[in-house]
Structure formats: C-alpha cells, structure tokens
C-alpha positions in Angstrom: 58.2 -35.4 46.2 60.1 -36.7 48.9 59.0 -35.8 52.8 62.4 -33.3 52.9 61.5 -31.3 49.4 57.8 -31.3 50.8 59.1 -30.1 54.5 60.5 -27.1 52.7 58.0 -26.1 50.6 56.4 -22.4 52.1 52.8 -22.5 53.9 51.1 -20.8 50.3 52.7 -23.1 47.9 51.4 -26.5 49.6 47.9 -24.2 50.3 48.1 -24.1 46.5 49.4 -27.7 45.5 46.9 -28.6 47.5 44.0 -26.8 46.0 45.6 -28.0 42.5 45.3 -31.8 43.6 48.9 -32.0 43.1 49.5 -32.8 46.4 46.8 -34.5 48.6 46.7 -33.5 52.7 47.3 -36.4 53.9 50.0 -36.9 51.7 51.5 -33.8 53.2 50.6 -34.5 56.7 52.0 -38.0 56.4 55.6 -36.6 55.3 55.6 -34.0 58.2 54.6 -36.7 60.7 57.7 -38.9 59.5 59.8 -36.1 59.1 58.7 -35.1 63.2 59.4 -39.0 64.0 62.5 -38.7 62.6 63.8 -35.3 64.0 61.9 -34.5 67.1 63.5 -36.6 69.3 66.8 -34.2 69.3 64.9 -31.3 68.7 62.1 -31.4 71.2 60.3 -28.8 69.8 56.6 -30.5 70.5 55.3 -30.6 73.8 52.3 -33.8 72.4 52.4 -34.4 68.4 48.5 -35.2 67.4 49.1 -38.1 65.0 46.2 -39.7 64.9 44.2 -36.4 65.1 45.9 -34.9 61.9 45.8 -37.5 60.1 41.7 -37.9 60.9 41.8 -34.4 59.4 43.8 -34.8 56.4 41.5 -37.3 55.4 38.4 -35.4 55.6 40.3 -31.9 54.1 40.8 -34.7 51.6 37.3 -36.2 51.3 35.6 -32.2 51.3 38.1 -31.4 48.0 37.1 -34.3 46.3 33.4 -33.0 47.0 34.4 -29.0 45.9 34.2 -28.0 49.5 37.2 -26.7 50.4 36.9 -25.1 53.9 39.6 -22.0 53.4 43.4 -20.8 52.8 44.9 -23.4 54.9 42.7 -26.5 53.6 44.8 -29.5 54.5 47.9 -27.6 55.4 49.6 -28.9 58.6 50.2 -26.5 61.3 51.0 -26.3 65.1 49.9 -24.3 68.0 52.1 -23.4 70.7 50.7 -25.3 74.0 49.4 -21.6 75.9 46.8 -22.0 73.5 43.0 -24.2 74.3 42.8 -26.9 72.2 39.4 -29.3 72.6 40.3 -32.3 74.2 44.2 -32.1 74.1 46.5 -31.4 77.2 47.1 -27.3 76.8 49.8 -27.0 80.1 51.2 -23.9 78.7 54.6 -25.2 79.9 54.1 -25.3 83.8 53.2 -28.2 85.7 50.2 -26.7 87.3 48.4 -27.7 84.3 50.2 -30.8 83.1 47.2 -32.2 82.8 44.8 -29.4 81.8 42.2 -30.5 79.2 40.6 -28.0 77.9 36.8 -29.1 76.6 37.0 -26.0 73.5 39.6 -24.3 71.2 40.8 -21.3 71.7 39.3 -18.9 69.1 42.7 -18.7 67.1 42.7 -22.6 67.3 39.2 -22.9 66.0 39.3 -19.9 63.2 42.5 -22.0 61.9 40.5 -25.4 62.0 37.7 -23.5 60.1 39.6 -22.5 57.9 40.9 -26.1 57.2 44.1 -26.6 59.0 45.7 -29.6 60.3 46.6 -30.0 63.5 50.0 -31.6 63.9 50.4 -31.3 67.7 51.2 -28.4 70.5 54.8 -27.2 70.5 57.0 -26.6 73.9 57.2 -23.4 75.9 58.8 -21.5 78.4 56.8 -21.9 81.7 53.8 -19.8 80.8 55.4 -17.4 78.8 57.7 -16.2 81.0 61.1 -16.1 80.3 62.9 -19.4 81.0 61.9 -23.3 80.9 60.3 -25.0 83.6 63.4 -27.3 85.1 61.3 -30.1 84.5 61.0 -29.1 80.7 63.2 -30.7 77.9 64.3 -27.7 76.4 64.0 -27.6 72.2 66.9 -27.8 70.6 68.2 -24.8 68.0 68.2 -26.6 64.9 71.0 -24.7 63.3 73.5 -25.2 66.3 72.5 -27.1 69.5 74.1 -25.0 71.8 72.5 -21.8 70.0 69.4 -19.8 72.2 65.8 -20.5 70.9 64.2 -17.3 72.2 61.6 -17.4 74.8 59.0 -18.3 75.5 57.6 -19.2 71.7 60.8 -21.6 71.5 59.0 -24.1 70.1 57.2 -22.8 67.3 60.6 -21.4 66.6 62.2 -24.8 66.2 59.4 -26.4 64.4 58.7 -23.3 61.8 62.5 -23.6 61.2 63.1 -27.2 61.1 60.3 -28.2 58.4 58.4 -29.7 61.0 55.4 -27.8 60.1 54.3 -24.9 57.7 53.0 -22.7 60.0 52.9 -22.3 64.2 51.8 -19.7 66.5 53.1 -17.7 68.6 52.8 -14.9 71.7 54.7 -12.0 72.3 55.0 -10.4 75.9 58.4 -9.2 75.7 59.8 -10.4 72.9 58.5 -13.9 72.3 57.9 -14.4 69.0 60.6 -12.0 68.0 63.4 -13.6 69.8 62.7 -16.7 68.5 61.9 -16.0 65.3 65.7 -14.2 65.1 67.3 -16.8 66.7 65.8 -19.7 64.6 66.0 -18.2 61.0 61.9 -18.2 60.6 59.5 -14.5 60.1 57.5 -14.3 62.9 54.1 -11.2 62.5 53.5 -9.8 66.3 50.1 -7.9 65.3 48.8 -4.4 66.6 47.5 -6.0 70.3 43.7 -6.9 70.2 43.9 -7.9 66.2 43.9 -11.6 67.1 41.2 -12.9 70.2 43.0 -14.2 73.0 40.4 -15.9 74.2 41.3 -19.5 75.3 45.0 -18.5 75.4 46.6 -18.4 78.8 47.4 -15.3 80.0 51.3 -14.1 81.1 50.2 -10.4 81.0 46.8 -9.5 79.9 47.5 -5.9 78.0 51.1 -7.1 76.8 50.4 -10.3 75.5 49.6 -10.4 71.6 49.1 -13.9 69.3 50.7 -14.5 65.7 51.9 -16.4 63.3 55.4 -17.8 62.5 56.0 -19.1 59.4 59.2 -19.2 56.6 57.6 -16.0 54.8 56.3 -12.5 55.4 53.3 -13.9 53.0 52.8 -17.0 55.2 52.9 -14.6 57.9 50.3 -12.5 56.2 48.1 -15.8 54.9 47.7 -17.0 58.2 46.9 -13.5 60.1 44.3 -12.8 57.4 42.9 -16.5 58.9 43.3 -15.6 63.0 42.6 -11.6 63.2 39.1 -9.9 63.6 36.6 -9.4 66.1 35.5 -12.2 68.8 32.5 -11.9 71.0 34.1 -13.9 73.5 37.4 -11.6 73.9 36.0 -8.5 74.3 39.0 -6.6 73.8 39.0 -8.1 70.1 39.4 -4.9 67.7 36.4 -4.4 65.3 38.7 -3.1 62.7 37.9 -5.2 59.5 40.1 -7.3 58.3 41.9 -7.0 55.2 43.6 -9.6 52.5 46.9 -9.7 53.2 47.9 -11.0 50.6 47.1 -8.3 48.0 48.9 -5.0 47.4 52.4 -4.9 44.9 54.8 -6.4 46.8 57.5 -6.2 44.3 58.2 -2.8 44.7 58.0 -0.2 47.6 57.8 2.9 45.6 56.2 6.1 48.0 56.9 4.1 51.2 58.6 6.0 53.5 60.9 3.8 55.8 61.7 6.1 59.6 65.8 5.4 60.4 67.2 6.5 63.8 71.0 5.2 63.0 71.7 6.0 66.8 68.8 3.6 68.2 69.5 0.9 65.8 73.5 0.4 65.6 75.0 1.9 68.9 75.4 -1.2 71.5 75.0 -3.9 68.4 77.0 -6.5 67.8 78.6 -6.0 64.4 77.3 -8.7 62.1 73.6 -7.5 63.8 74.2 -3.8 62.2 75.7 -4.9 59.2 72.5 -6.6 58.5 70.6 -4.0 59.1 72.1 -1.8 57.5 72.3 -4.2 54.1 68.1 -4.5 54.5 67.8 -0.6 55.0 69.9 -0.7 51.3 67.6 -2.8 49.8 64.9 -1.2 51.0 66.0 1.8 49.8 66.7 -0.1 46.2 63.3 -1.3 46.4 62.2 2.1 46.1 61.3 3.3 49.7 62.3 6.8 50.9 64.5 6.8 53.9 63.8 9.0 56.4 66.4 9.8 59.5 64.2 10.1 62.2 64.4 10.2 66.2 63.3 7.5 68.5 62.0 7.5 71.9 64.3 7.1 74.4 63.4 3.5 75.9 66.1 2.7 78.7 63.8 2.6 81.7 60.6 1.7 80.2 62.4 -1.4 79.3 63.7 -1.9 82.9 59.7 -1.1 83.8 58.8 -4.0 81.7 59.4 -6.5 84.0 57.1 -4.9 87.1 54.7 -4.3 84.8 54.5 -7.6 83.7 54.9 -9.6 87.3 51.9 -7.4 88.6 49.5 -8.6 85.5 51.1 -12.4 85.9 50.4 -11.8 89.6 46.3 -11.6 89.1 46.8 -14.4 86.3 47.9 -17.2 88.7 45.6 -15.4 91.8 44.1 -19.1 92.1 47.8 -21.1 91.9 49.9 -18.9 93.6 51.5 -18.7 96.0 49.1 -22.0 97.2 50.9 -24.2 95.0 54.2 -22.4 94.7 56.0 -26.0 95.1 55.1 -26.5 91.6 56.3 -23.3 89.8 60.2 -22.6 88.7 62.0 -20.5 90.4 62.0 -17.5 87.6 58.2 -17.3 87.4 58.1 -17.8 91.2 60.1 -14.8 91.7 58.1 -12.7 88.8 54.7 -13.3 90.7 56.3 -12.3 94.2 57.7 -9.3 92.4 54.1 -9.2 91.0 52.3 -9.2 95.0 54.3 -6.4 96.5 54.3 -3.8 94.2 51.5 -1.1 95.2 49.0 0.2 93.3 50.9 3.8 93.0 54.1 1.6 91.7 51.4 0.3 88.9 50.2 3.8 87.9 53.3 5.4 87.1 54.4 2.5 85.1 50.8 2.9 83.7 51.8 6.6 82.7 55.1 6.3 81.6 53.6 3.4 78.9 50.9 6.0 78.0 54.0 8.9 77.1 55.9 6.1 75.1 52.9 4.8 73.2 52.2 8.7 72.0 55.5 9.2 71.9 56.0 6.4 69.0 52.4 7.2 67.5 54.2 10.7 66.6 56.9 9.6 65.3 55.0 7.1 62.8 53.1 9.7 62.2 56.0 11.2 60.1 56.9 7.4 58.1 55.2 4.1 57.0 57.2 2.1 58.6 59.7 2.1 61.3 63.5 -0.5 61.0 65.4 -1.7 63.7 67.2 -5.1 64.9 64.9 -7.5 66.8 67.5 -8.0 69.2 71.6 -6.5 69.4 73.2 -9.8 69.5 74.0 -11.9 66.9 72.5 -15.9 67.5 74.3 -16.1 71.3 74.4 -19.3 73.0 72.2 -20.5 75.3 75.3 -20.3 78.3 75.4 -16.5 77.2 72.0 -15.2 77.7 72.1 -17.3 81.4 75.5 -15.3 81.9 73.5 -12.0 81.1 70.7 -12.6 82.6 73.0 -12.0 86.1 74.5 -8.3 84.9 72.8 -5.4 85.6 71.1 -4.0 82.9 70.8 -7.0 81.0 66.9 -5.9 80.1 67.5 -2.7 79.3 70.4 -4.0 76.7 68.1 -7.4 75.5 64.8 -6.5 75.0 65.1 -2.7 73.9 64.0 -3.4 70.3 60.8 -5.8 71.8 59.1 -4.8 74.8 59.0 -1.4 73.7 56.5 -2.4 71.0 54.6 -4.6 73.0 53.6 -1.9 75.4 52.8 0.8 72.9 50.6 -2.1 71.0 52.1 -1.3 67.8 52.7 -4.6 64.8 55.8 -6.0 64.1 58.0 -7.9 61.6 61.2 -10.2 62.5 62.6 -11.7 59.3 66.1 -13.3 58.7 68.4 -10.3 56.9 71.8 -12.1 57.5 73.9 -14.5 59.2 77.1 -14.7 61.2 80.7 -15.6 60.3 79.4 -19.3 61.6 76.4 -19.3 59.4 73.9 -18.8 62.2 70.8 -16.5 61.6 70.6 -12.8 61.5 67.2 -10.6 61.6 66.1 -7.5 61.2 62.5 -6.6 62.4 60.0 -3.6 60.9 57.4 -1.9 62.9 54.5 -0.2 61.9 51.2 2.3 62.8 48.4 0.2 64.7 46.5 -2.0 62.4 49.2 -1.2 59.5 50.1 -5.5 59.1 49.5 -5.0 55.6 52.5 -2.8 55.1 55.1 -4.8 57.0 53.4 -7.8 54.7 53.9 -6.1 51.7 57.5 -4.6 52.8 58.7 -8.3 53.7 57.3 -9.8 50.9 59.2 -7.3 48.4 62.5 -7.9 50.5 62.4 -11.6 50.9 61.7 -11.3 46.9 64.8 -9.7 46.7 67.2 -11.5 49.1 67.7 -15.3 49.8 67.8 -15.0 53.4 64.7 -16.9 54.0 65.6 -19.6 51.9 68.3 -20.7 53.9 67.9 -23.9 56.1 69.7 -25.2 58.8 71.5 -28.7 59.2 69.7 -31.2 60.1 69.3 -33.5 57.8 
C-alpha cells in the first residue's frame, strides 16, 4: 500500500490489518509520519509531532505481536491527542502561552488508557487558547483541509484537521460549547461528545469544570465507538468519573434500526438554517426512517437564553481555573479569553445560581422529552461550512450565540451524548453534518444509529483535496 491508500484506511480496519500481520505498526506509523511531513506544513494542525516517540512505539506494538501479546483494540494504530490533554514528558500548553513550556511528568488518564491499550502516539494537535473560543494571536491557525479559507471549529480545530486530512486514524477531542461538534461539521470527520463524566478528565486542562467533556474524533461512528469503549469508565483520580460499566461498542446490529424511535421537532431543527444544512437533515431523518426507525414529532425545549447563559456560566468556571494566572499574568493571555475570565470575576454568586437553576429546568426538561424516544436529530450547527472571515463577522452581531451554538451548548449543560457525522455537502463540495443526541450513558445507540447510516450513505467516505 502506498502512505495515501494507508492514510485513508478507517481506525478498525488498520486495528485489524494490524492484528492480521498484514500491515506492521511501524509500517503504518512510518506512512502517517511522511504523509504529516509532507502536509503539515500548510495545514498546521499539530502543535509538536512525536516522531521519534511513535516510532519507539511502533517498534515495540511490533516486537509484543511477534511475541502474541498484543496490548488492546488500538495495538499499533497511530493516534493524536489534542494538546489540553497531560502527556508524560511532552510540552501539553493547551494552546496559551502561560504554559508554552508546561511539561507535564504523567498522562492524563485518557492518554494513558489509550497507550494501554497500545496506541501510537503521533504528536499533540493545535488548539484554541485553552478551549475557549478563538486562537491565541500568537498561534498559527490550522488550516481547513477542504478549503483554506473554510472555519475549523473551535477549540478541537486540530484534531479536526488531522482526523480529516489522514494525518492520523483517531484524535481527541473536548467539548465546552461545541468543540468537537463544530469541528467535526466543519472538517467532514464524526466526532462522539459522551454523557459528561464517561471519560476521566483528569490530567486535562480545565475551560469549565462541569461543561467540559473528552471524546473521540475519528472518520466513523465505529471508530468513534472503538476508541470510547478504550477512554470511558471509572478513574480514582477524577472523582467525578461515572461508575457506570462500560459496554462494547462495537456490538449490537447496526445494519438496521428496526423499534428505534428517532424524536423530530421540524420547528427547532430547520427554522433559522441555512438551506443546504436542512436539506441534509432532512435527507438523514429519510434514511433513518428507511432504515427502519420510527419517527416521532416531538417538542423541544426552548433554548434561546440558556444559550446566551452559556457564556457567564462558562467565564465564572474558567475564572477559578486560571485563579493562579489571572489576572497576574494577563500580559500573556489573548484578548477573547482575557475578556471571558473578567466576565468570569464580576459576576456574583446570585448571578451563578440562577444560571445554576435554569441548567437544572433544561436538563429535566430534555430528560422528559427522551423519555418519550431513543434518540433525539438535529443539525450540529445552522450554517453550512462558513468561512473563517464569517464567523469573525458574527461574532460582532447580537445574538450571534444564541443563533451558533443552539444545537451545542444546550447538550453540554444538560450532560447528555452526542453524535456529529457528515450527512451532506454544499453546492462547493464543502462538508455538511447532522448530529444525534441521546439519554445519558445511551453512546451505544448513537454508535449503532451512525454505524447503520454511514452503512447506508457515502458521506464519510468523502475526502478533501489535498493531495
């Protein structure tokens, strides 16, 4: 195989060709570190690429096959982390320059369950300053690999690119607001935000402690599903870690969706979409629906100021995070974080508590309403792949939150999973996605309901130009 026709491959096939011999890991890791060499420079979707690390892995994932010890699902595949997450003895600066030169001395717990389970390391991918919602200025933004001037999503903009661009199999992400929905949509990839507290966050820089969730992106709902059967489960040092077992992922039949009942609110999902967004949506509810799932009209929350809410919710839980940088070394922070951390220091503790409430009515609120379906669809956001000029340009009009992140923060605050997989693309052959949500702890069902659509559709398959 050639490094392209391996690049494309999906995270379970080279698990399995792998596993077969066919393909060795450092055969694998070799071909992504050319292919890396080769494309990373316009792409700048790493933040540090761990050659000589990976290939020190590949070697021994190599050496333990050869002896019939093959450590787990990912042996020898090559992943990367995105940099808010500890790795042992690499710079982890979660895209700030307060901790440009941050070395952690231990993985994070996701970092070392994905090492145990015989990952490759291939390096730490770029990130909006820590998680927030733009790039510190002195950060070479990545690059959209499907049109430069295309938006990456937030903060996750780098596992985005990389997942995308066949510069890995596999990446993490987080999700605050929206930020491994947004750039899962934006960059053609499926990206798994799991019920909050499925995956530790220990070791993993905090934006906003009770918002912020971990998961995977990869080219597949089953990578998606592979690799959180590998990160989620309980963790003695995260405390707030769910106990739940955790199940295979990776069983159930996902070639039809017979007796699943999929919850439809036409209203929520199409009014204030752009028009190629709800005609993609309304395509994957048909194929759904072919599948063999049972529509069911439904009504939605209403989320207009919860959304607005979002954002002084989130600066006073950013606020305690950088308690020990800020404002002492506010020199060193961008001027969109900056101003979420002052918002952070003046709200009052009363301000806090009603926004405490009103998440409390919403998360019942949507808890009800999946009481009465399986699964929940919607778009993962209303516009279809804008440029990077037009989200700057909104980002100055009123209402800009309450419009962009209505189908992501909700979520987020309610703690409820969700799916973001590519379900079109535009007149100019830029992505399209549609996202699923589901009951807490219900991954398995957006797995399985993914699986049986990306079975059915070849919107997944498609790659951008690059080569």
């Amino acid at each position: 195989m050639t490094d392209d026709e391996i690049a494309w491959l999906d995270l379970s096939t080279v698990a399995r060709l792998i596993r077969e011999r066919v393909l060795s890991a450092e055969q694998v890791t070799q071909a992504q570190l050319r292919r890396i060499d080769r494309l990373d420079p316009k792409l700048h979707a790493y933040a540090r690429v761990t050659s000589e690390l990976a290939l020190s892995q590949a070697r021994a994932a190599d050496q333990r096959q050869a002896q019939g010890q093959a450590l787990g699902p990912l042996h020898g595949v090559p992943i990367a982390i995105k940099d808010l997450c500890w790795t042992a003895g690499i710079t982890t600066a979660a895209g700030t320059q307060i901790y440009k030169d941050f070395v952690p001395d231990q993985d994070a717990t996701v970092v070392k369950r994905l090492r145990d389970a015989g990952a490759v390391l291939l390096g730490k991918l770029q990130m909006t300053e820590s998680a927030f919602s733009v790039h510190h200025p002195l950060t070479v933004v990545p690059v959209n690999p499907w049109q430069a001037s295309a938006w990456t999503g937030t903060s996750s903009s780098g596992s985005g690119v990389a997942t995308a661009a066949g510069l890995c199999f596999g990446s993490l992400g987080t999700d605050t607001g929206g930020s491994i929905r947004f750039p899962s949509a934006a960059c053609g990839v499926t990206g798994l935000k799991p019920t909050w507290g499925r995956v530790s966050r220990y070791g993993v820089f905090e934006l906003a402690a009770s918002l912020d969730h971990v998961g995977p992106m990869c080219r597949t709902a089953l990578d998606c599903g592979l690799m959180l059967g590998v990160l989620a489960g309980a963790d003695p040092l995260d405390p707030t870690a769910l106990q739940a077992p955790v199940p295979d992922y990776s069983t159930g039949n996902k070639a039809s969706l017979a007796g699943l009942r999929i919850g439809w609110d036409a209203a929520y999902a199409l009014n204030d979409v752009e028009p190629e967004v709800a005609q993609a949506v309304k395509q994957t509810l048909a194929v759904l629906e072919k599948l063999g799932a049972q529509i069911v009209p439904l009504t939605m929350p209403e989320v207009g100021e919860l959304v607005e809410n979002w954002v002084p919710h989130c600066a006073i839980e950013a606020a305690v995070a950088h308690t020990n940088t800020f404002p002492s070394r506010r020199t060193e922070y961008g001027p969109m974080l900056a101003g979420l951390l002052d918002i952070g220091n003046k709200l009052s503790a009363t301000d806090y508590q009603r926004i405490l409430l009103q998440r409390a009515t919403h998360t019942g609120q949507l808890n009800a309403v999946l009481m009465q379906v399986d699964l929940i669809l919607m778009p993962a956001m209303p516009l279809a792949a804008p440029s990077t000029e037009r989200i700057a340009n909104m980002r100055k009009e009123p209402g800009h939150r309450r419009r962009l992140s209505r189908y992501t923060a909700p979520t987020d605050l309610s703690g409820h999973p969700t799916l973001t997989f590519p379900a079109g693309e535009t007149a100019a052959g830029l992505p399209v996605a549609a996202q699923l949500v589901s009951g807490h702890l219900n991954e398995g069902l957006l797995v399985r309901a993914g699986a049986a659509f990306q079975a059915a559709t070849q919107w997944h398959l498609h790659r951008p130009p690059i080569e």
